[in-house]
C-alpha positions, 0 to 999 in steps of 0.5 A: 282334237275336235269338230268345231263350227265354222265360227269357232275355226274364224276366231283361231284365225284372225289378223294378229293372232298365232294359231297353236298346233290344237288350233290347227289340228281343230280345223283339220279335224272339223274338214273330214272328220272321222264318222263315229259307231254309236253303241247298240243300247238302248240309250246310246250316249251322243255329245257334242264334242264326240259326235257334232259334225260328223257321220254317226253310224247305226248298225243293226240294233238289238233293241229299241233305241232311243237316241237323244240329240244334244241341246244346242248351243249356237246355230249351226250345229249337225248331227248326221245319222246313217243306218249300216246294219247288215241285215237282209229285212228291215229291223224290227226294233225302232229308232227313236230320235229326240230333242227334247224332254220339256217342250223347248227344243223342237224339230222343224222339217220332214224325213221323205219315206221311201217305199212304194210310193213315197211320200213325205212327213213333216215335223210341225216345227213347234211342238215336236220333239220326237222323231220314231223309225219304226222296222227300219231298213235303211236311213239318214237323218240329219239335225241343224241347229237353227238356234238354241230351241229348233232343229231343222231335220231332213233325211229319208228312211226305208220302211213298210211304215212311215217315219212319225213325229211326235210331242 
């Protein structure tokens, strides 16, 4: 079935009502859900019914990859991001992720780069929608949505260049 959020899964569950079989396949579904293999192309398509609450899994890329989180709807929403390529170096493509195309969905948080020294890169929370790893080793980015305009992000990535944000 689907990953719901939290208040979804309340409304299935209050005193009087009957919960149908999908109802509770919705809530065991939203405990653990499957992680989900996002495409190697160059748009890989992510919506909220396939890949909301759930580990997204990017593997080795062949291309510049720009991934776009959905608009939300609600607070509450997560989008999780792993990287499980199987290189040996770090990619030489990069990975873009973005919220919006219009400036009205932003990023507010900070991805810590991992490499000799680390350090942290914060998104300014009012203008940016872009988020670019570039040559990439390794990563987990998540989104939350804080209401229907802002995403919190927080995450690390592996890399010889710093992760940038961007309008």
């Amino acid at each position: 079935m689907a990953v719901k959020l939290n208040a979804e899964l309340d409304a299935y569950f209050n005193t009087g009502d009957q919960p149908s079989e999908s109802n509770f396949q919705d809530l065991i579904d939203s405990i653990l859900p499957a992680p989900v293999e996002v495409a190697d192309t160059a748009s890989p398509t992510i919506t909220k019914a396939a890949n909301q609450g759930r580990v997204n899994v990017i593997g080795l890329v062949g291309q510049n990859t720009t991934i776009v989180i959905p608009t939300p709807t609600a607070a509450g929403e997560w989008y999780k991001f792993i990287y499980a390529g199987a290189g040996l170096t770090e990619e030489t493509e990069n990975i873009i992720f973005q919220t919006g195309t219009d400036g009205s969905v932003f990023m507010s948080g900070h991805i810590i780069h991992m490499i000799d020294n680390p350090a942290t890169v914060y998104a300014d929370g009012d203008s940016n929608e872009l988020l670019t790893l570039e040559d990439t080793g390794g990563f987990e980015v998540n989104f939350l949505s804080k209401s229907a305009t802002t995403w919190y992000v927080w995450g690390y990535a592996q890399s010889e260049d710093a992760p940038v944000f961007a309008d």
